[in-house]
DRENZA-350413 format. One record per atom (N, C-alpha, C, O): residue in three letters; x, y, z. Coordinates in steps of 0.001 Angstrom, whole numbers, plus 500000, padded with zeros to 6 digits. Layout:
N
[atom "ALA"; [X; Y; Z]];
...
//
This chain:
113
[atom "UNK"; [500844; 498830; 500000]];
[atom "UNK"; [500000; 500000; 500000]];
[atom "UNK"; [500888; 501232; 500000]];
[atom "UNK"; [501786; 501196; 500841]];
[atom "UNK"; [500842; 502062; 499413]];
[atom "UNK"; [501489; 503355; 498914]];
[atom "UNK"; [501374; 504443; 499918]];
[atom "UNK"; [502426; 504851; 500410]];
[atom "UNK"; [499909; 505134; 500408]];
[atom "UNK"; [499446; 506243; 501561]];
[atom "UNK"; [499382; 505350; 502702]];
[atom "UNK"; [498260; 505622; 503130]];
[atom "UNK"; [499986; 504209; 503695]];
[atom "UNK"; [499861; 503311; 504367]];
[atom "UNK"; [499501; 504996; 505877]];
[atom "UNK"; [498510; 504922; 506603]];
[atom "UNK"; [500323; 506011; 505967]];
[atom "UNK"; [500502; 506685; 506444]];
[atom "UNK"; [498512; 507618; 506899]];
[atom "UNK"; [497966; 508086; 507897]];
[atom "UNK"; [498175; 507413; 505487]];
[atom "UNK"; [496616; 508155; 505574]];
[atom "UNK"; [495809; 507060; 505733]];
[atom "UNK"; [494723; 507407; 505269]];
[atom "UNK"; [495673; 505198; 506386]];
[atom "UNK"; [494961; 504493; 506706]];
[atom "UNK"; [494235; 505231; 508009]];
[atom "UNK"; [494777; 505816; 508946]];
[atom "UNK"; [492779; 504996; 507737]];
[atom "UNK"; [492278; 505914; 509235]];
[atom "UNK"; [490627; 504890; 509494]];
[atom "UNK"; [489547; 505008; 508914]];
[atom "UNK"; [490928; 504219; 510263]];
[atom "UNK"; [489749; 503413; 510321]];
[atom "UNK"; [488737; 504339; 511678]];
[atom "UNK"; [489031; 504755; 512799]];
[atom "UNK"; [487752; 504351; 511032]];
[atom "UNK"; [486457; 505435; 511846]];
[atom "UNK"; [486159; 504906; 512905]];
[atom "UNK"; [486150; 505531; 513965]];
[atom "UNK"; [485727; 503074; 512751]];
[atom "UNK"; [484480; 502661; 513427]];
[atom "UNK"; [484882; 501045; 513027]];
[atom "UNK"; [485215; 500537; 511957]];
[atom "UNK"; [484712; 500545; 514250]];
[atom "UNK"; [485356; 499220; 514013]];
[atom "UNK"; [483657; 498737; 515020]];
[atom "UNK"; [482912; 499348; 515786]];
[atom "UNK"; [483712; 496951; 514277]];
[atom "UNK"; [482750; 496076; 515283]];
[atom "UNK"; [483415; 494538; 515572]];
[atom "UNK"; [484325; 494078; 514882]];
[atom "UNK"; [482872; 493920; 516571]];
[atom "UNK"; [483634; 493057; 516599]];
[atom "UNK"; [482333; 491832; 516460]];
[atom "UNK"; [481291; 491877; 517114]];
[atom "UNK"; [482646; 490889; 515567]];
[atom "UNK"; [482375; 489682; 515421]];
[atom "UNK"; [482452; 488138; 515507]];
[atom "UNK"; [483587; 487836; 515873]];
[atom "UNK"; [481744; 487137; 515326]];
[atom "UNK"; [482264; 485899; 515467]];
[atom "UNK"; [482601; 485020; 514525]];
[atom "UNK"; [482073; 483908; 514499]];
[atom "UNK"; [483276; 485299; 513869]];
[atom "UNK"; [484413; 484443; 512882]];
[atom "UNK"; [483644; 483385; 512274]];
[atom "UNK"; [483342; 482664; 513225]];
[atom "UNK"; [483218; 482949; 511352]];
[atom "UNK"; [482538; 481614; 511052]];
[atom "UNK"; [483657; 480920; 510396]];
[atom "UNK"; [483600; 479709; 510611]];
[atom "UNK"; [484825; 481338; 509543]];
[atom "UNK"; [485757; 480770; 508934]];
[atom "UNK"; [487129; 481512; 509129]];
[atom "UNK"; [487063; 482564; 509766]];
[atom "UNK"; [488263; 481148; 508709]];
[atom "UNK"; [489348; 481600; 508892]];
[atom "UNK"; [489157; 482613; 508117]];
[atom "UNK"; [488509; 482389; 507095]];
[atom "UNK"; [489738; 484248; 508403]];
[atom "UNK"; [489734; 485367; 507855]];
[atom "UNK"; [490844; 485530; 507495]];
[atom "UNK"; [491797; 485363; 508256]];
[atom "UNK"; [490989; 485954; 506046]];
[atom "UNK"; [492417; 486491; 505895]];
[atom "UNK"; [492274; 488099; 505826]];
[atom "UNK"; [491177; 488650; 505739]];
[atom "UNK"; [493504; 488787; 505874]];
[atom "UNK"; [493916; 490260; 506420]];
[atom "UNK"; [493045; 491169; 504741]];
[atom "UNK"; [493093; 490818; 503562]];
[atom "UNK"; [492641; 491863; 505121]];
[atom "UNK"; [492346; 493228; 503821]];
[atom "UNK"; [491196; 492536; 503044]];
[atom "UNK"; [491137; 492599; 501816]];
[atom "UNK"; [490399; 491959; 503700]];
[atom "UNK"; [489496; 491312; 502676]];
[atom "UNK"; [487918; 492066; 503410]];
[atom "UNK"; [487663; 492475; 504543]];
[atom "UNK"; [487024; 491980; 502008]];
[atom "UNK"; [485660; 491948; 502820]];
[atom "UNK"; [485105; 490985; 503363]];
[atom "UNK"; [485037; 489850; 502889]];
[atom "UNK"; [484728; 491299; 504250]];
[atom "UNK"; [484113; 490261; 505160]];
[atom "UNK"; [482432; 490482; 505783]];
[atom "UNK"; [482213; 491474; 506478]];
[atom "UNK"; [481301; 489495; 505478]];
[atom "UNK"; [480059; 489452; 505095]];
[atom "UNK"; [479538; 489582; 506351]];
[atom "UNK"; [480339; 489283; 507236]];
[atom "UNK"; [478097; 490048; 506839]];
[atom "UNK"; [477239; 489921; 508013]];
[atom "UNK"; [477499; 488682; 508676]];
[atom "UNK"; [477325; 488757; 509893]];
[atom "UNK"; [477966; 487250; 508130]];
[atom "UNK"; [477553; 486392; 508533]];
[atom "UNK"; [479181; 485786; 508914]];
[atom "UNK"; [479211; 484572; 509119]];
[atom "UNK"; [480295; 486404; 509005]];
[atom "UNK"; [480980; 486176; 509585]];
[atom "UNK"; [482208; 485257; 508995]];
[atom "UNK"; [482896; 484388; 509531]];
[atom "UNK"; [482198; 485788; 507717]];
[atom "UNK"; [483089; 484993; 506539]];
[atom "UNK"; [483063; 486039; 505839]];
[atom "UNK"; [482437; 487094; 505949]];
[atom "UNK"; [484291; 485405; 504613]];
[atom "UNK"; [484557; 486331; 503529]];
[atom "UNK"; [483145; 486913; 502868]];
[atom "UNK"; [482120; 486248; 503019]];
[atom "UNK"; [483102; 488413; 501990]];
[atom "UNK"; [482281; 488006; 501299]];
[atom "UNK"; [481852; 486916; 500247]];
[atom "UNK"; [482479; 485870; 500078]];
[atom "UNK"; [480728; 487271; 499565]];
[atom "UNK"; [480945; 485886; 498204]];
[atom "UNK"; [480806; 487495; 497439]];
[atom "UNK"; [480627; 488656; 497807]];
[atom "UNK"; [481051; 486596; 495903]];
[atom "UNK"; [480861; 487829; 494707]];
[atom "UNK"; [479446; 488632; 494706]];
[atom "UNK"; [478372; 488098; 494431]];
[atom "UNK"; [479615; 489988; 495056]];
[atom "UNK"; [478159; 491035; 495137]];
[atom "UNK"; [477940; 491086; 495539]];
[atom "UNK"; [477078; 491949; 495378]];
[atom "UNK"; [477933; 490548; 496982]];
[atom "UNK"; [477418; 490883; 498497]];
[atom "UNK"; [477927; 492287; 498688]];
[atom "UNK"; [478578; 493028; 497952]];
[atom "UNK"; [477368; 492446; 500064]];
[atom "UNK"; [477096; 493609; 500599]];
[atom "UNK"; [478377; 493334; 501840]];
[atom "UNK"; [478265; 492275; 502458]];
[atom "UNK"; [479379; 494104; 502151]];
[atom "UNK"; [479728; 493773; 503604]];
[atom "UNK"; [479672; 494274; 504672]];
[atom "UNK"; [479205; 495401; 504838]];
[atom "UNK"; [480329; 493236; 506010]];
[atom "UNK"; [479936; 494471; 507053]];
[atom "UNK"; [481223; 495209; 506975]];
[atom "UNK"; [481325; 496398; 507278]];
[atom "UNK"; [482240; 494432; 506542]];
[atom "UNK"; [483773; 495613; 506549]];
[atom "UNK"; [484693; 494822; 506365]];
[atom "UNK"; [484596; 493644; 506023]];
[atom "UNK"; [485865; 495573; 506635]];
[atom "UNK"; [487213; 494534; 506086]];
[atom "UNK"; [488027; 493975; 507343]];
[atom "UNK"; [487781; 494222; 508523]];
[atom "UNK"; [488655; 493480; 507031]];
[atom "UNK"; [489682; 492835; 507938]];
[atom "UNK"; [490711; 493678; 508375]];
[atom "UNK"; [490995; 494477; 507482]];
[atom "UNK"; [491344; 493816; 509327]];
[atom "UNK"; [492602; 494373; 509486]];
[atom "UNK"; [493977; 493544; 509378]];
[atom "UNK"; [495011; 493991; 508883]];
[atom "UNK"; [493816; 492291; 509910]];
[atom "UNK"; [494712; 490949; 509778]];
[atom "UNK"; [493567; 489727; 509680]];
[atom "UNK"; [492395; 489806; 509312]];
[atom "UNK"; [494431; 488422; 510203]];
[atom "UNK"; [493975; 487224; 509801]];
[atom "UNK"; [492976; 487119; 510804]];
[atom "UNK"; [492778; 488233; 511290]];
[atom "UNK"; [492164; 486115; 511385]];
[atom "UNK"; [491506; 485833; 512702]];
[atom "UNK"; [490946; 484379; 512097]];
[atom "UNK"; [490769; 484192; 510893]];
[atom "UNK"; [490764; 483653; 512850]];
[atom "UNK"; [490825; 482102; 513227]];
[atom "UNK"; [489533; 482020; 513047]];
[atom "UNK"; [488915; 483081; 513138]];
[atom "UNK"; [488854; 480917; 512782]];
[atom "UNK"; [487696; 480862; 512938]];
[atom "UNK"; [487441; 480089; 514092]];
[atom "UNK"; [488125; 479247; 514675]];
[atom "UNK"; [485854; 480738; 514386]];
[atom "UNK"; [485221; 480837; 516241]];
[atom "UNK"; [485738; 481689; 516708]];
[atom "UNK"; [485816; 481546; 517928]];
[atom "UNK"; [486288; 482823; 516242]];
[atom "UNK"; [486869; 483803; 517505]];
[atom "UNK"; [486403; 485097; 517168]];
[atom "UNK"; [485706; 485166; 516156]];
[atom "UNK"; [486592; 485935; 517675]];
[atom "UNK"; [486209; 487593; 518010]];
[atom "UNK"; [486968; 488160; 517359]];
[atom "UNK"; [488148; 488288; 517686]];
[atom "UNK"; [486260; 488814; 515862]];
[atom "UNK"; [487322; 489231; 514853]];
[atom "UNK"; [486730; 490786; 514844]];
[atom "UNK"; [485639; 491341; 514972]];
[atom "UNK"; [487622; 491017; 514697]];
[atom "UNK"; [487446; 492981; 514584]];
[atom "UNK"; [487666; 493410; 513241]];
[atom "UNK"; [488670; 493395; 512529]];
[atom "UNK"; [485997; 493957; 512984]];
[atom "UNK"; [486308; 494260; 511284]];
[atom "UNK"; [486042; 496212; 511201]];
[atom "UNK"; [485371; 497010; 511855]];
[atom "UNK"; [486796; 496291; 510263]];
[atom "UNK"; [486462; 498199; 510020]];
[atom "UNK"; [485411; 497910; 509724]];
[atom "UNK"; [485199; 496765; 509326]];
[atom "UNK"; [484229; 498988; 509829]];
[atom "UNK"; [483020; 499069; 509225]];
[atom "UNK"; [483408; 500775; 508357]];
[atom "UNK"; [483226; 500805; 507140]];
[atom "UNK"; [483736; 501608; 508811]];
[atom "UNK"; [483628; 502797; 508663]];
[atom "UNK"; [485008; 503299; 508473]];
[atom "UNK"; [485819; 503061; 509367]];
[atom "UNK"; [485443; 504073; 507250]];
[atom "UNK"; [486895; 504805; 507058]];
[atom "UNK"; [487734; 504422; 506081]];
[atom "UNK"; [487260; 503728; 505181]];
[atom "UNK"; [488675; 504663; 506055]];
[atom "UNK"; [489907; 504495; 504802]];
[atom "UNK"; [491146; 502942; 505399]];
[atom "UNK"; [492182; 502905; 506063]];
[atom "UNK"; [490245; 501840; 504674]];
[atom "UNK"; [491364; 501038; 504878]];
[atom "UNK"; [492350; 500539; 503554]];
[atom "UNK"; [492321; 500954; 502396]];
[atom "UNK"; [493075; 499677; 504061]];
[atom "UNK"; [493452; 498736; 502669]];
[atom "UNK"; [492394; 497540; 502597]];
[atom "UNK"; [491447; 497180; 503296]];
[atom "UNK"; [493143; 496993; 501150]];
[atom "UNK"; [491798; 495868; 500907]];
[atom "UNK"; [493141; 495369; 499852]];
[atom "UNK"; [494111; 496081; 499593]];
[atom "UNK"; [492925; 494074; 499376]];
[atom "UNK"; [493084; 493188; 498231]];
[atom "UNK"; [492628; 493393; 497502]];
[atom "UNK"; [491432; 493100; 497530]];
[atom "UNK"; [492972; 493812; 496711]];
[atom "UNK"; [492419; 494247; 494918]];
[atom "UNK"; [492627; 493056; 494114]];
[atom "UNK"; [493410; 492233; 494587]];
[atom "UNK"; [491865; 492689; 492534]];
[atom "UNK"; [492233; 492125; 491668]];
[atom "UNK"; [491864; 492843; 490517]];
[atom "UNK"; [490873; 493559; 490374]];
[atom "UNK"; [492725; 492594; 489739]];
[atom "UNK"; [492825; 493261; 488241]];
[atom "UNK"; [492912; 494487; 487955]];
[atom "UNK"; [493799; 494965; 488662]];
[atom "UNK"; [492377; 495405; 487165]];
[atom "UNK"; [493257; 496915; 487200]];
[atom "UNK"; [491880; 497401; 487803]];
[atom "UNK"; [490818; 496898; 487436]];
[atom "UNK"; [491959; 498483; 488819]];
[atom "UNK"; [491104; 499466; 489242]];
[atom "UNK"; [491593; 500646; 489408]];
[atom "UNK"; [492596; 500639; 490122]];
[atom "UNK"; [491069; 502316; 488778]];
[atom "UNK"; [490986; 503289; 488719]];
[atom "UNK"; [490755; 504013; 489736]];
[atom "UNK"; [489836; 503435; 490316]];
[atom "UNK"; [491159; 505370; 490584]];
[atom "UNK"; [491055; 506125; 491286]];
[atom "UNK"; [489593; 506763; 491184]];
[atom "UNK"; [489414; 507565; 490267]];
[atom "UNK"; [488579; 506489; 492010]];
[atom "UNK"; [487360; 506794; 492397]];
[atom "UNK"; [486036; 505622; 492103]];
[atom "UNK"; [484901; 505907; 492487]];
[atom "UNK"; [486253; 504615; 491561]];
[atom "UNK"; [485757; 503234; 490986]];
[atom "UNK"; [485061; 502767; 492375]];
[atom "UNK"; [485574; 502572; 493477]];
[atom "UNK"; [483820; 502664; 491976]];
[atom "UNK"; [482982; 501719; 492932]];
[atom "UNK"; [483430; 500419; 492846]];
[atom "UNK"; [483553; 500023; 491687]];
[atom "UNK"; [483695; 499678; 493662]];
[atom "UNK"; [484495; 498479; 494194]];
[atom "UNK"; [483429; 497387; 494809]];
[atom "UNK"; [482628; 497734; 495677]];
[atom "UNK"; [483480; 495874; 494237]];
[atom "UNK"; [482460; 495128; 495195]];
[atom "UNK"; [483277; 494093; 495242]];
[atom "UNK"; [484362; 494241; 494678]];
[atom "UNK"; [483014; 492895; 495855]];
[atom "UNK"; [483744; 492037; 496476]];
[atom "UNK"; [483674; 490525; 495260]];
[atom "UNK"; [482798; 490363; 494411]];
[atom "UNK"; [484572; 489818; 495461]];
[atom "UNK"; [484356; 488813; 494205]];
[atom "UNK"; [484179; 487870; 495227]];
[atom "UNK"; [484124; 488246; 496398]];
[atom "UNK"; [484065; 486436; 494853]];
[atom "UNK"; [483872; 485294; 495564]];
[atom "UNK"; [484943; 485123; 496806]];
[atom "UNK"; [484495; 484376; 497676]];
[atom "UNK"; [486019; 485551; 497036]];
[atom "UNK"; [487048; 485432; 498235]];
[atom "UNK"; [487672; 486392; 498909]];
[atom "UNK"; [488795; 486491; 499404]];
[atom "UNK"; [486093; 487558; 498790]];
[atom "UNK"; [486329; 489018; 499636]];
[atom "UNK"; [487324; 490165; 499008]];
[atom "UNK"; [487425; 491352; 499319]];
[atom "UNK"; [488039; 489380; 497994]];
[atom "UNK"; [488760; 490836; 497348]];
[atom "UNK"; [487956; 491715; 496474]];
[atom "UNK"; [487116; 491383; 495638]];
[atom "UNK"; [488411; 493046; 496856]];
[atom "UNK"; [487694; 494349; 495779]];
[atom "UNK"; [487855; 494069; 494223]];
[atom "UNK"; [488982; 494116; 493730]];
[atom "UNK"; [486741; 493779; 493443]];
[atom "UNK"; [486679; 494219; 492160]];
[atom "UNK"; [485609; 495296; 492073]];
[atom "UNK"; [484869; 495825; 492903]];
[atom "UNK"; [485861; 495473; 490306]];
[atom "UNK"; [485299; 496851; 489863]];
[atom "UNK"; [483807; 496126; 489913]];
[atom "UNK"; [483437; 495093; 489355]];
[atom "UNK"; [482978; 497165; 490905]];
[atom "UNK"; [481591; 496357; 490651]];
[atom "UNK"; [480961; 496750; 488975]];
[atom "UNK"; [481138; 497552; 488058]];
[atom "UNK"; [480122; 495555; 489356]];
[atom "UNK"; [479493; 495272; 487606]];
[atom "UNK"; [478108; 495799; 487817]];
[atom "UNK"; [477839; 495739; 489017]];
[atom "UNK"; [477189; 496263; 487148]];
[atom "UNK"; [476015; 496382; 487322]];
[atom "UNK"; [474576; 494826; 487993]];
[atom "UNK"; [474233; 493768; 487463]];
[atom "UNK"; [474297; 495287; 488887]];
[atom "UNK"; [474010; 495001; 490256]];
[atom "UNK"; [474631; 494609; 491536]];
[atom "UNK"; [473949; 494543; 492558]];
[atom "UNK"; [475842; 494356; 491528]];
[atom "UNK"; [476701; 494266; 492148]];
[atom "UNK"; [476736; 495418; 493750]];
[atom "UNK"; [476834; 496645; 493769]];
[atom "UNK"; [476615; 494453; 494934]];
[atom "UNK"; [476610; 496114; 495956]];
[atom "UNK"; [478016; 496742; 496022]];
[atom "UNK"; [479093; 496147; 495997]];
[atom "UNK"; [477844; 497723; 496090]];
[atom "UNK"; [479004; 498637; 496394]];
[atom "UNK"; [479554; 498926; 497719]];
[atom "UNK"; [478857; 499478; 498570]];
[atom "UNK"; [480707; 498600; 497929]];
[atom "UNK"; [481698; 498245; 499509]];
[atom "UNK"; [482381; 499285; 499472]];
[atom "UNK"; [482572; 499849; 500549]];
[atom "UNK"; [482967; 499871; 498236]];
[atom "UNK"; [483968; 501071; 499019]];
[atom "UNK"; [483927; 501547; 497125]];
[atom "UNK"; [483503; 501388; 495980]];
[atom "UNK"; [484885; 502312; 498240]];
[atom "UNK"; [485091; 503656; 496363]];
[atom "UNK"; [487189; 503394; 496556]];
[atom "UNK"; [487899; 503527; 497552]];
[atom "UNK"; [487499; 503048; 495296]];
[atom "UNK"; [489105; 503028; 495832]];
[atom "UNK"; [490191; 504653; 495563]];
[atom "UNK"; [490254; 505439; 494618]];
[atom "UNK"; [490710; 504606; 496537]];
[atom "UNK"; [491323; 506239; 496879]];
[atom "UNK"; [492833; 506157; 495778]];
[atom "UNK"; [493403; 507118; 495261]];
[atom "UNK"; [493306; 504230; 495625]];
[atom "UNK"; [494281; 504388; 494563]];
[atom "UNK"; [493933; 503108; 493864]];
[atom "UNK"; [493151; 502180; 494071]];
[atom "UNK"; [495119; 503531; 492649]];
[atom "UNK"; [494911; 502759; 491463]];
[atom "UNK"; [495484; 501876; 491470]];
[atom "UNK"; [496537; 501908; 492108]];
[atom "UNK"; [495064; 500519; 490708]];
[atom "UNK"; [496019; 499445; 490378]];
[atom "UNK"; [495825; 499038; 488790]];
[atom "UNK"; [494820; 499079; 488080]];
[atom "UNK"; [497127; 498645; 488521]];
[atom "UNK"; [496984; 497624; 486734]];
[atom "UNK"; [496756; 496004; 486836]];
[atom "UNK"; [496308; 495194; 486024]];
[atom "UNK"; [497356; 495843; 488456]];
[atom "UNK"; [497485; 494506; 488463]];
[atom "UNK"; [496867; 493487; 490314]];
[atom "UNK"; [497190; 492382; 490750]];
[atom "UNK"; [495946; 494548; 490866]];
[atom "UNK"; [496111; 493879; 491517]];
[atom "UNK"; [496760; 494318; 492953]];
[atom "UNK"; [497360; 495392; 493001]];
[atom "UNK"; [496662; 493603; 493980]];
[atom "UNK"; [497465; 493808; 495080]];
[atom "UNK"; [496460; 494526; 496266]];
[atom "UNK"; [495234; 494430; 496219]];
[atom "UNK"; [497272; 495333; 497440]];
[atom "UNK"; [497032; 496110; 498510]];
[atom "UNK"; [496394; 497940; 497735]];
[atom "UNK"; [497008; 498857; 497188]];
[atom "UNK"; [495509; 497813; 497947]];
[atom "UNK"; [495007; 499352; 497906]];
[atom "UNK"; [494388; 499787; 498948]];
[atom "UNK"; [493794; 499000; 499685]];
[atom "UNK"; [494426; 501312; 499220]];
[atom "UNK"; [493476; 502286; 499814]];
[atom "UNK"; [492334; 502095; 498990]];
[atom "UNK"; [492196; 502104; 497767]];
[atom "UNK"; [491387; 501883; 500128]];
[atom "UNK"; [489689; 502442; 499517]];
[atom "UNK"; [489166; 503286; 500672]];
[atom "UNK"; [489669; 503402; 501789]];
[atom "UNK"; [487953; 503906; 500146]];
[atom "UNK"; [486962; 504259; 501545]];
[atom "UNK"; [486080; 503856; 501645]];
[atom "UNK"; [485215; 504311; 500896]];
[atom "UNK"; [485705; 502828; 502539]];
[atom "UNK"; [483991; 501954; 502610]];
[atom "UNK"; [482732; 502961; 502375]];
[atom "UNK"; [482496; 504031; 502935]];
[atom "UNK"; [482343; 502597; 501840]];
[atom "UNK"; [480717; 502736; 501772]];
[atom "UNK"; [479852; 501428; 502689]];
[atom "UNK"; [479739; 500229; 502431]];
[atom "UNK"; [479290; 502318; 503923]];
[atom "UNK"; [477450; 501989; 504225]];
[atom "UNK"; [477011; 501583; 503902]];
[atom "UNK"; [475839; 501521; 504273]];
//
């Protein structure tokens, strides 16, 4: 991540893990990754175990896992294993991304509600 310095998480909740979480991903109401087009409750900050008390951002500027190229201001939704893609039409919208990628990787986004 490039602005690692401007990460500013608002509003964090804490949850109960249904599966192993990995770090920068979205992660669903129900306590797992998202799946593709869901809605989430927020991202990860690191890994967390599953059955345990995982603390996800809901609110603010985190990183996330990107795939494929995404553009600076791009509505972002989650693919089948919680990483940000460019949402497609119906797809819910999780965050707006603050930087760009060609290929992939760690980006800044800002969640969307």
């Amino acid at each position: 991540m490039k602005n690692s310095v401007l990460f500013q998480p608002v509003q964090k909740v804490t949850i109960k893990s249904s599966d192993n979480l990995l770090a920068f991903r979205f992660v669903g109401f129900n306590g797992s990754h998202c799946t593709a087009g869901s809605k989430s409750l927020g991202v990860t900050e690191r890994k967390w175990a599953a059955n345990k008390d995982a603390s996800i951002v809901t609110y603010g500027t985190v990183p996330v896992e990107a795939v494929g190229s995404i553009s600076v201001g791009e509505n972002l939704a989650s693919d089948s294993q919680g990483r940000a893609v460019v949402a497609s039409s119906g797809a819910a919208v999780n965050a707006r991304s603050l930087e760009a990628t060609a290929n992939g990787g760690i980006i800044k986004v800002l969640l969307v509600p």
